[in-house]
C-alpha positions in Angstrom: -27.7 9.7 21.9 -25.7 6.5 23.9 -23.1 4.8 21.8 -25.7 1.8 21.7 -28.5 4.1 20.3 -26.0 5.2 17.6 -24.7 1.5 16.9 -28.3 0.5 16.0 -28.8 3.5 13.8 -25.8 2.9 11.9 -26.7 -0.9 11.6 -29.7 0.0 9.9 -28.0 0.9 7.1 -24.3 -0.6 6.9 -22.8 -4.0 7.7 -22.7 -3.9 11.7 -18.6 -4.2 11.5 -17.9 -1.2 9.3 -20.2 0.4 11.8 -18.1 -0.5 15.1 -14.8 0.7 13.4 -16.9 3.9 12.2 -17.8 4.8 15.4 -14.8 3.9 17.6 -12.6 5.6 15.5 -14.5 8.8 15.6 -14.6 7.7 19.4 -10.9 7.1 19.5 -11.8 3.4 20.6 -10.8 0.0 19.8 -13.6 -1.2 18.5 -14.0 -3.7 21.3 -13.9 -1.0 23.8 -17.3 0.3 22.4 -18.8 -3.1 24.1 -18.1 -1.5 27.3 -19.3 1.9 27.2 -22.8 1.1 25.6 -24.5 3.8 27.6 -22.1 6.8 27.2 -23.4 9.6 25.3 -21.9 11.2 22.4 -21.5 14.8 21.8 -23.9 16.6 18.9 -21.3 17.4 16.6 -19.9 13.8 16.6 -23.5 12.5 16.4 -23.7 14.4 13.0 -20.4 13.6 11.8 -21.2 10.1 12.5 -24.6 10.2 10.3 -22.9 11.9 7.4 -20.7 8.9 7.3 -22.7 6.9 7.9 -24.7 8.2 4.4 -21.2 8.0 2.6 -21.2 4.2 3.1 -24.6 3.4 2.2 -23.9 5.2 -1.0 -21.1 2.9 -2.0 -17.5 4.7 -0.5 -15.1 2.8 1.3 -14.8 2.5 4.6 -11.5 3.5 4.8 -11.7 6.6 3.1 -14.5 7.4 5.5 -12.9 7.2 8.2 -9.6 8.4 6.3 -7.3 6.2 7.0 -6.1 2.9 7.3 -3.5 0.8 9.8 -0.7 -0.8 8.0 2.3 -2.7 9.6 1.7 -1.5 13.2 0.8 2.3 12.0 -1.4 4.3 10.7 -1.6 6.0 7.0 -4.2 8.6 5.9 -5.6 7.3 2.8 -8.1 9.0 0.4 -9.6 9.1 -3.2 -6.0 9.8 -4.6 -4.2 6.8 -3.7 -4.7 3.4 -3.3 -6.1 1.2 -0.6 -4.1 -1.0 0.9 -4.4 -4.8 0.6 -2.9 -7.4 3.2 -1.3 -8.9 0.3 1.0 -5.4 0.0 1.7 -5.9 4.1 3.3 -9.6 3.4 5.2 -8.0 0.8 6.5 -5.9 3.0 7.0 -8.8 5.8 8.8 -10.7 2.9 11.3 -7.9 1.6 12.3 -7.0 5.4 13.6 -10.7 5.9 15.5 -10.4 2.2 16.9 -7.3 3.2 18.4 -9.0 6.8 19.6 -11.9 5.2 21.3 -9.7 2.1 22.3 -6.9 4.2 23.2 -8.2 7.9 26.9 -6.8 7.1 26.3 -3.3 5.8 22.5 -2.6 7.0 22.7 0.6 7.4 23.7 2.2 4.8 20.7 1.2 2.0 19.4 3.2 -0.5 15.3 1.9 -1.2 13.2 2.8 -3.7 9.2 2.4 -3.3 8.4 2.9 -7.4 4.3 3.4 -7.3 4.1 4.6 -3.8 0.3 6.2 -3.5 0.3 6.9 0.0 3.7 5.4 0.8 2.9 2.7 3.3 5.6 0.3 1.6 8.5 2.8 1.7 7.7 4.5 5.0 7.1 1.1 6.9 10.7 0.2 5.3 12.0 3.4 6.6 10.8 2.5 10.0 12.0 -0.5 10.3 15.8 0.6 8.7 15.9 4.1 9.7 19.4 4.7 8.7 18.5 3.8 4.8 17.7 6.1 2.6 14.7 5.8 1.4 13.0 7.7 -1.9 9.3 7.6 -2.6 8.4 7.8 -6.5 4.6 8.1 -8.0 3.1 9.6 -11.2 0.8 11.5 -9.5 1.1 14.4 -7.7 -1.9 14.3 -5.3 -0.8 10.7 -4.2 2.7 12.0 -3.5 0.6 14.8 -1.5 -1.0 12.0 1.0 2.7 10.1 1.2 4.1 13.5 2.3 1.7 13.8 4.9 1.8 10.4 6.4 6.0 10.9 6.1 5.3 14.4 9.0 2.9 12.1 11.1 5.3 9.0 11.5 8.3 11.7 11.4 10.1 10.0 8.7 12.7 11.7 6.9 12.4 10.3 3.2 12.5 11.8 0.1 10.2 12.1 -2.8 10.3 11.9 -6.6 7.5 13.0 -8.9 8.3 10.9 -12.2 6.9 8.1 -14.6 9.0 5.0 -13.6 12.7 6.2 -14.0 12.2 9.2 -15.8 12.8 11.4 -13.0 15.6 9.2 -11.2 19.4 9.7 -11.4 21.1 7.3 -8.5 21.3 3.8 -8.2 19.6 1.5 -5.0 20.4 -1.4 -3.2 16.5 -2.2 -3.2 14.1 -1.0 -5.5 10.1 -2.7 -4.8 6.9 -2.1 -6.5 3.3 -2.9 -6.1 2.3 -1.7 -9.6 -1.2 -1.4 -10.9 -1.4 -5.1 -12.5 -5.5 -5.7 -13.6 -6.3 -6.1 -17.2 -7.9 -3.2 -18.6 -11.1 -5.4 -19.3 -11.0 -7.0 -15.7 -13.9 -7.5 -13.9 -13.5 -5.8 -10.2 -15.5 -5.0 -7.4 -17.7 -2.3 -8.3 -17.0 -0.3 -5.0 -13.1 -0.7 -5.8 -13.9 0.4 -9.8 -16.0 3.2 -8.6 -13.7 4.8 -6.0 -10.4 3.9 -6.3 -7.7 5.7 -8.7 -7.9 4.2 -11.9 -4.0 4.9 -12.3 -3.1 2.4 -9.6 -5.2 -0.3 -10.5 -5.0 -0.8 -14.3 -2.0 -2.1 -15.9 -3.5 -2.2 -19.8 -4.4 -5.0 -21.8 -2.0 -8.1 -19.6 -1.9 -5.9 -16.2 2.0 -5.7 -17.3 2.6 -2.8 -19.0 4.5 -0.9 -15.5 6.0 -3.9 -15.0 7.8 -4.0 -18.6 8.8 -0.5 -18.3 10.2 -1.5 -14.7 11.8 -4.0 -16.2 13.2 -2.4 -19.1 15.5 0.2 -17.7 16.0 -1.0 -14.0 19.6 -2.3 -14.7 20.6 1.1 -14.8 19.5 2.1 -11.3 20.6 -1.1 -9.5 23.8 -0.9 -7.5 26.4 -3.8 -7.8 24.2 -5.9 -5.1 20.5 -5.4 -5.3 17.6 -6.6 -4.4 14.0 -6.3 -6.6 10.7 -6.5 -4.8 7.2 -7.1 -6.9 3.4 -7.7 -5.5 1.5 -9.3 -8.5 -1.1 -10.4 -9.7 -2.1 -14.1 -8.6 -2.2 -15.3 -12.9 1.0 -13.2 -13.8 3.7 -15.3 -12.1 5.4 -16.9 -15.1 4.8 -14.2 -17.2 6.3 -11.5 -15.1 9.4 -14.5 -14.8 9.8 -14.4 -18.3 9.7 -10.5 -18.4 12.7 -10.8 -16.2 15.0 -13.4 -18.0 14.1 -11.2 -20.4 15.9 -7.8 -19.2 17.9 -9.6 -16.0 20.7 -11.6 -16.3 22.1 -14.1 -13.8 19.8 -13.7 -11.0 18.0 -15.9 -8.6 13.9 -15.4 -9.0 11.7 -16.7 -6.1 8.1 -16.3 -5.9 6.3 -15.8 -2.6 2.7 -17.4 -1.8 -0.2 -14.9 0.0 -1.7 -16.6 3.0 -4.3 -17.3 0.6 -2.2 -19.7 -1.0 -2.2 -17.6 -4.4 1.4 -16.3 -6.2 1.8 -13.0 -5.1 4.8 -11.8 -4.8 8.2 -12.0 -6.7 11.9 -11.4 -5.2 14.2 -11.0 -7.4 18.7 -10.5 -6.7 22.0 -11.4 -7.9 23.5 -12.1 -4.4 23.9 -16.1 -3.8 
């Protein structure tokens, strides 16, 4: 079968984009490349892995855990059932934290010690390893299969980083310069997407009755692990803002909070440090 041949097949079924990125990256392709070699033929074997995936999203998976992985910041991050998805809202946290940490840091840089609390398949701490490799960078989840697929994507990106198995701080003896989060933060009784209730771990999505509950335990004990000069990075939910404020005058003293907008327009993130 020609590319074309399989690009109708697979459009009989799925939504025509999820089929282009299907194919070309089984192709190795941009997906815009396809568009140019309409009339090359594709191997048997790909043909078939093509129609089992195919099947997978017309029964309701992902696309990226189809295909298995997902670009993030520039790279790309295997993702499956055991981790999260990531969300362009999680990328401009990133974005966000990387300017805080110039405009804190510009005179000792180097020298950081980062903590990525919640890191499923560790595209926040590995992209802020990249972009400061001479920090030092730990990696902490709950769960031992997401810490798995962080591991892995730290060997393809060659990204020396260390990793801690623990609920919150449990696990944690040293103190960091930067500690973020993107913490599970729906209501248990939420209303979601029923592909994203159906597929993805519960255990990153549901933060209990408010969709605050990792973010008071954060919270609660975080003054111990911050060094002298610190910077605290939260995605959030877009109604949490002023709750997750007060959480923090609660358990914080003398800091400066500032809450970021999503290019959506929607409060999304909150920076929180003691440095003026």
């Amino acid at each position: 079968m020609r590319i074309e041949d399989l690009l109708i097949y697979g459009k009989g079924f799925c939504h025509s984009d999820h089929v282009k990125f299907l194919l070309a990256d089984l192709l190795n392709l941009n997906p815009l490349e396809l568009l140019n070699h309409l009339d090359d033929y594709v191997e048997e074997e790909k043909i078939e892995i093509f129609k089992k995936e195919i099947k997978s999203l017309k029964e309701g998976k992902p696309l990226q855990y189809v295909i298995g992985n997902v670009n993030f910041y520039g790279n790309k991050f295997i993702v499956n059932k055991n981790v999260l998805i990531p969300r362009f809202e999680t990328e401009e946290l990133v974005e966000n934290t990387i300017k805080y940490i110039n405009e804190i840091y510009k005179d000792n840089i180097e020298n950081l010690r980062i903590l990525d609390i919640g890191c499923g398949s560790g595209v926040i701490g590995l992209t802020l390893k990249k972009i400061f490799p001479k920090s030092q960078v730990y990696l902490l989840d709950i769960s031992k299969e997401a810490i798995e697929v962080a591991k892995q994507n730290a060997q393809n990106l060659n990204l020396d980083v260390n990793f801690i198995e623990s609920d919150i701080f449990q696990n944690v003896t040293k103190k960091y310069d930067v500690i973020i989060s993107n913490p599970p933060y729906i209501k248990d009784d939420e209303e979601i997407e029923k592909i994203v209730k159906e597929n993805e771990p519960s255990i990153a999505l549901y933060g209990g009755i408010d969709g605050l509950d990792i973010y008071k335990k954060i919270l609660k004990d975080i003054s111990k692990y911050l060094n002298n000069k610190y910077l605290i990075a939260f995605e959030i939910g877009m109604t949490q803002k002023e709750d997750i404020i007060k959480l923090i005058n609660e358990n914080l003293t003398n800091v400066k909070i500032e809450t970021k907008k999503d290019l959506s327009d929607k409060d999304r993130m909150i920076f929180i440090t003691n440095y003026e």
